[in-house]
C-alpha positions in Angstrom: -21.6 -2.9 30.4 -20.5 -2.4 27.1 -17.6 -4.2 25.2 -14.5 -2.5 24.8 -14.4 -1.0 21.2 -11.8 -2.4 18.9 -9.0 -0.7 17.2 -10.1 2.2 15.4 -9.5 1.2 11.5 -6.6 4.0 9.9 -7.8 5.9 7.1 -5.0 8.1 5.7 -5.3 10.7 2.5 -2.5 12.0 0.7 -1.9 15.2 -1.4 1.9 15.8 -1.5 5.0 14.0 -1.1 4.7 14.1 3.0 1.7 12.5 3.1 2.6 9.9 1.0 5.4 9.0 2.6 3.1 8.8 6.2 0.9 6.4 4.0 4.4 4.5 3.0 5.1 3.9 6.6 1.8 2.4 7.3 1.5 0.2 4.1 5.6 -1.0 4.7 5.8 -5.1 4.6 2.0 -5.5 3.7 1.4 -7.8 1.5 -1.2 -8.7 -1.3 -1.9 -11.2 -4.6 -0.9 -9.9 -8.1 -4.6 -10.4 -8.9 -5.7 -7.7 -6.1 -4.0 -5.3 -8.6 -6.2 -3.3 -10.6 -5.9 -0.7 -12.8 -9.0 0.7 -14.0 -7.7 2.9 -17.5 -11.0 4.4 -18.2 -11.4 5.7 -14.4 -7.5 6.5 -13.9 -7.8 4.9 -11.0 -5.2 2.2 -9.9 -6.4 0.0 -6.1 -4.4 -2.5 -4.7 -6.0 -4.8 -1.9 -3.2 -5.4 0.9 -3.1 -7.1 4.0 -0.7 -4.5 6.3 1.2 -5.1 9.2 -0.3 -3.0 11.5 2.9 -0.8 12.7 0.9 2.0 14.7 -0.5 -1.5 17.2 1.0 -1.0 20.4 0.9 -4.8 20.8 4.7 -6.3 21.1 3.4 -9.6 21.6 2.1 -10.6 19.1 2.1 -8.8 15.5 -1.9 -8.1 13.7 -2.2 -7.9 10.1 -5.2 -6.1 8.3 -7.4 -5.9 5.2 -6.7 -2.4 3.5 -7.3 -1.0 0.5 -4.8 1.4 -1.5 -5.8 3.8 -4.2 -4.5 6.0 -6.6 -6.8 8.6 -8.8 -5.5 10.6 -11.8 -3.8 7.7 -12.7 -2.1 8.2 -16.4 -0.7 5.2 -17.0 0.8 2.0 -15.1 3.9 0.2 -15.8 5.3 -3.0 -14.1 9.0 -4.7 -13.8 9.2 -8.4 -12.4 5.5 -8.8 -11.7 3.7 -11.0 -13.6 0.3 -10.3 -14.2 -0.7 -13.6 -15.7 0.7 -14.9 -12.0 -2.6 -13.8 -10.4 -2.0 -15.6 -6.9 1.7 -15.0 -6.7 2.6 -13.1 -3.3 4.1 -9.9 -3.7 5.0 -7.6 -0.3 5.6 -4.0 -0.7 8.3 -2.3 0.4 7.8 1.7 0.1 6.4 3.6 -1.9 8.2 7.1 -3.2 7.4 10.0 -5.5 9.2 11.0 -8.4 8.1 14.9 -9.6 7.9 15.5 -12.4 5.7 18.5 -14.5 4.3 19.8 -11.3 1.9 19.0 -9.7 2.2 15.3 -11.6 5.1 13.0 -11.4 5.6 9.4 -10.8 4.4 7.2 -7.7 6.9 4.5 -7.6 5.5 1.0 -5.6 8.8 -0.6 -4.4 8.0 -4.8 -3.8 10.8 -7.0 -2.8 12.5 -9.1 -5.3 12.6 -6.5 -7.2 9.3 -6.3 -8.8 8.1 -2.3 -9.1 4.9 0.1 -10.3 5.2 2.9 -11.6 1.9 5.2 -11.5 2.2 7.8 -13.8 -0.2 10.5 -11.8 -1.7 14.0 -12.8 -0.9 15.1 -8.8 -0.9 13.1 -5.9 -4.2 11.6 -4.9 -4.0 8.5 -2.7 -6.4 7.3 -0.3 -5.3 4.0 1.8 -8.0 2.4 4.1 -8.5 -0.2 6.2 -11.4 -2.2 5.5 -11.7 -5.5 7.9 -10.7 -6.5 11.9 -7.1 -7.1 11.8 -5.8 -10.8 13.1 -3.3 -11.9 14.7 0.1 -12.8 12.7 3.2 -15.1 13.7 5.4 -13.3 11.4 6.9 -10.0 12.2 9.3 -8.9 9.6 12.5 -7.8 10.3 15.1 -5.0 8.2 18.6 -5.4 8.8 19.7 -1.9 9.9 23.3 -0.8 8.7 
């Protein structure tokens, strides 16, 4: 008899605003180090390692968390507010992510963290791969959102 396979990891590829916004769902509350930040200039690529709550689990019992990788290619250039990148172990959990058109097919991905901390990815076009890249674990925490 063979085990019983494991949850399939989610890999997820977006090209427009709609897919981005499905990757935005999945990558809502993860959270990751400053240092697992990286913005490669002469590659224009920008990856961010995350743990993610894993939202798509149907598992209300207990909440799983998971090793994923986020990417950005095209990247043009990279700007931060209230993120320290000298903080290199500071916690930072990400919120949303949007897009901002601009000269099509290139605009701004903006990276929404709580406390206010932001990126914004300058992109030629959209061009995001997200991945998940380890088991996930189990979790105590499940965040909440106050709904108005």
């Amino acid at each position: 008899m063979s085990p019983a396979p494991g949850p399939r990891p989610l890999r997820l590829l977006a090209e427009d605003a709609d897919d981005l916004a499905v990757i935005a769902a999945a990558v809502q509350d993860a959270v990751g180090k400053i240092g697992d930040i990286r913005f490669e200039a002469s590659s224009r690529r920008l990856t961010l390692g995350l743990n993610r709550l894993r939202w798509e689990a149907d598992n209300k019992a207990a909440a799983e968390r998971i090793r994923t990788g986020l990417q950005f290619a095209g990247v043009l250039a990279v700007r931060s507010k209230n993120l320290r990148r000298d903080a290199r172990a500071a916690i930072v959990s990400l919120m949303d992510l949007s897009f901002e058109a601009g000269e099509a097919p290139g605009g701004c991905v903006v990276l929404t963290f709580s406390g206010g901390g932001e990126l914004r990815v300058d992109v030629e076009c959209i061009d995001v791969a997200m991945a998940d890249v380890s088991a996930p674990w189990p979790t105590p925490r499940r965040p909440s959102h106050d709904e108005d």
